[in-house]
N, C-alpha and C positions, 0 to 999 in steps of 0.2 A: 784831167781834173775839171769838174764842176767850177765854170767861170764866172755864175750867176751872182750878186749879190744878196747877200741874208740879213735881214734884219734880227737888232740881238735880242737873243731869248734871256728872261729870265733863269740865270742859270740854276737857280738851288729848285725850283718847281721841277724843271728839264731833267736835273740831273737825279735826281729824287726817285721819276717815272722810267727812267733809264734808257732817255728820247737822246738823239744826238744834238753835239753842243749846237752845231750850226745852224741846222736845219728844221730839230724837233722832230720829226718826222719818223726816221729809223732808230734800228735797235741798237743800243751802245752793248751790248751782251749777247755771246751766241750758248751761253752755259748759263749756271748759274755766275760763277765771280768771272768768265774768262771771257775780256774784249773781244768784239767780229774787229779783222783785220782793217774793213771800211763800212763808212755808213753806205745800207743798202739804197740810199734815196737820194743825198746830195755827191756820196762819193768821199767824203773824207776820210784822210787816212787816222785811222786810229792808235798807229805803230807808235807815236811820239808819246803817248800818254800813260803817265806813269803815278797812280796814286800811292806807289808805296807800300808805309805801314800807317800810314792817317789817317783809314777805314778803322784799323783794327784801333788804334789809339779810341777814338772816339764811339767805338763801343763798347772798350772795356770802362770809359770815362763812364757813359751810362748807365752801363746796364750795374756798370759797381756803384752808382750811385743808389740805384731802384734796390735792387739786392739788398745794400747795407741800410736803406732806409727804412724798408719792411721788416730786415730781420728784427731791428732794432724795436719796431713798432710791434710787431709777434712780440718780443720777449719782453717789456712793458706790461703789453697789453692782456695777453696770453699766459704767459712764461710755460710755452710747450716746450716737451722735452727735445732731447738734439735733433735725434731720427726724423722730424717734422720739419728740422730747419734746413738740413742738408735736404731733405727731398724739395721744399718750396726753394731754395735758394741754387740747387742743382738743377730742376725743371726750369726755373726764369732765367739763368744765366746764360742755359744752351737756346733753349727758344728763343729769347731775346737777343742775344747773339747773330741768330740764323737768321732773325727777321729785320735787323737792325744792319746788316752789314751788305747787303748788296746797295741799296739805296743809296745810304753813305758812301761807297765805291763811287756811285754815278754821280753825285753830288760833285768830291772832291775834282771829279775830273770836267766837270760842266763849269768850276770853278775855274782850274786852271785854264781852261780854253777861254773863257770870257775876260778872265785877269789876263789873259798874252803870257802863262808866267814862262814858257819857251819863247823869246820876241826872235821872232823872225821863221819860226816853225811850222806856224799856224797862217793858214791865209783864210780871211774870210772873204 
């Protein structure tokens, strides 16, 4: 294991770009959503890291926020029929979805590394 001292990153920029908590440097993803085992630069292991369903939470928070905002504002403004609503509100949900949720994965998890929220797991 990498003995060197890191100074701490900004985690939500870090984890956003899907840079490792520690270091910044390497890849926190060897897929699209699937952890690398360790960062390829400082060596951290990335086994402990676990964000759950708090990627998915916080996308459906948004993206159902943006959806139901517009539908709302379409059918005001507009009043197009359904067939318009489901294809605008079907294309944003799954795009926004797809673009929305890796980021947030690296987020949540540059969070927990920076918070300690394993104390005793993480060595910086």
């Amino acid at each position: 294991m990498d003995q060197r001292h890191y100074a701490a990153l900004p985690p939500i920029p870090t984890g956003l770009r899907g840079r490792c908590p520690r270091c910044g440097e390497g890849h926190l993803f060897k897929g699209y959503l699937t952890l690398r085992p360790s960062c390829e630069a400082c060596g951290l292991d990335f086994a402990s890291f676990d964000s759950a369903d708090g990627p998915a939470f916080f996308v459906m928070s948004i993206v159902g926020l943006i959806v139901v905002g517009l539908a709302l504002w379409m059918e005001i403004t507009y009043e197009p029929p359904i067939w318009v609503h489901a294809l605008v509100a079907g294309t944003l949900s799954i795009g926004l979805s797809l673009i929305l949720v890796r980021p947030l994965k690296g987020m949540l998890i540059a969070l927990q590394y920076s918070n300690k929220a394993e104390e005793g797991r993480f060595e910086r």
